[in-house]
One Martini backbone bead per residue (centre of mass of N, CA, C, O) as a GRO file, in nm:
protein
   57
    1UNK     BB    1   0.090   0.044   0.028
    2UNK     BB    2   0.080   0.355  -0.064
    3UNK     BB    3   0.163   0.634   0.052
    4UNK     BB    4   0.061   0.954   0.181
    5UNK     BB    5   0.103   1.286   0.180
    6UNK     BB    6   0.172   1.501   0.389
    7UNK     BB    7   0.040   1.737   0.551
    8UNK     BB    8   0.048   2.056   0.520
    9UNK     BB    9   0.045   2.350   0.731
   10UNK     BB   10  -0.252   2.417   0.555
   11UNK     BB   11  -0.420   2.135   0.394
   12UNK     BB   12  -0.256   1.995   0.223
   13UNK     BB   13  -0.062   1.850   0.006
   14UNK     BB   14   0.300   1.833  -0.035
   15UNK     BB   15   0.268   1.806  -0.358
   16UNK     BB   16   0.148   2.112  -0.380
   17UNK     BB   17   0.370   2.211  -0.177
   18UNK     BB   18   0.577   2.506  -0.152
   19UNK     BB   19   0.694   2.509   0.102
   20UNK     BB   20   0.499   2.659   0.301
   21UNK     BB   21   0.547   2.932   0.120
   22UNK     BB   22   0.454   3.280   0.185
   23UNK     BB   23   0.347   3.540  -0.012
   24UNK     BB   24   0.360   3.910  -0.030
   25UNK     BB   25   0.279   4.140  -0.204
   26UNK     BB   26   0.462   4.464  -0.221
   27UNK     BB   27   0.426   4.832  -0.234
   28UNK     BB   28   0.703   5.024  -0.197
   29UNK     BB   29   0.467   5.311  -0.217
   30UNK     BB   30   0.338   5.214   0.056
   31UNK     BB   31   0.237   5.246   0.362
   32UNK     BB   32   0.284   4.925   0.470
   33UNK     BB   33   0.601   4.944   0.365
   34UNK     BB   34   0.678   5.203   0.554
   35UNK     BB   35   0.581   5.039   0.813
   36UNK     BB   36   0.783   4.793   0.783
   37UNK     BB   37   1.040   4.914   0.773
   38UNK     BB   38   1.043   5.061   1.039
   39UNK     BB   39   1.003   4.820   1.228
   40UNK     BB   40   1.254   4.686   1.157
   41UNK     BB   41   1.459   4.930   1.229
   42UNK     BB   42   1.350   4.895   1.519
   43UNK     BB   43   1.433   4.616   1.612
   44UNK     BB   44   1.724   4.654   1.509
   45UNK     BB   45   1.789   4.821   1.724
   46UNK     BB   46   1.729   4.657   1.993
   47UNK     BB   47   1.948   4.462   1.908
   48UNK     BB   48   2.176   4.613   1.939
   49UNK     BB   49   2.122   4.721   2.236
   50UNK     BB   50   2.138   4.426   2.351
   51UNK     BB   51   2.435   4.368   2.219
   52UNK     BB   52   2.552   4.622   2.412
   53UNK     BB   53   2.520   4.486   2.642
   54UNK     BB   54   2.646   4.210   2.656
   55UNK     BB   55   2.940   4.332   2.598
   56UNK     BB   56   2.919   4.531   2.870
   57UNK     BB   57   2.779   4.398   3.113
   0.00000   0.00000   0.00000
């Protein structure tokens, strides 16, 4: 009896699931796209930040 292929992390079957990645197009001239732009340059201090408190004791 043959196997069935697992079911991906959506509720697909494995062979039609492109390794469960999931993409959104987003518009650089967008305001979602300068918000996430934002979000993510202030994590990138926060996590800076925190690697100067640790090198620094």
């Amino acid at each position: 009896m043959p196997e069935e292929p697992a079911p991906c992390c959506h509720g697909g079957e494995e062979s039609s699931c492109a390794g469960c990645v999931k993409h959104k197009h987003r518009d650089k001239s967008g305001k979602e796209y300068k918000c996430l732009i934002s979000r993510l340059k202030r994590i990138e201090g926060q996590v800076r930040g925190v690697t100067k408190m640790v090198e620094d004791d």
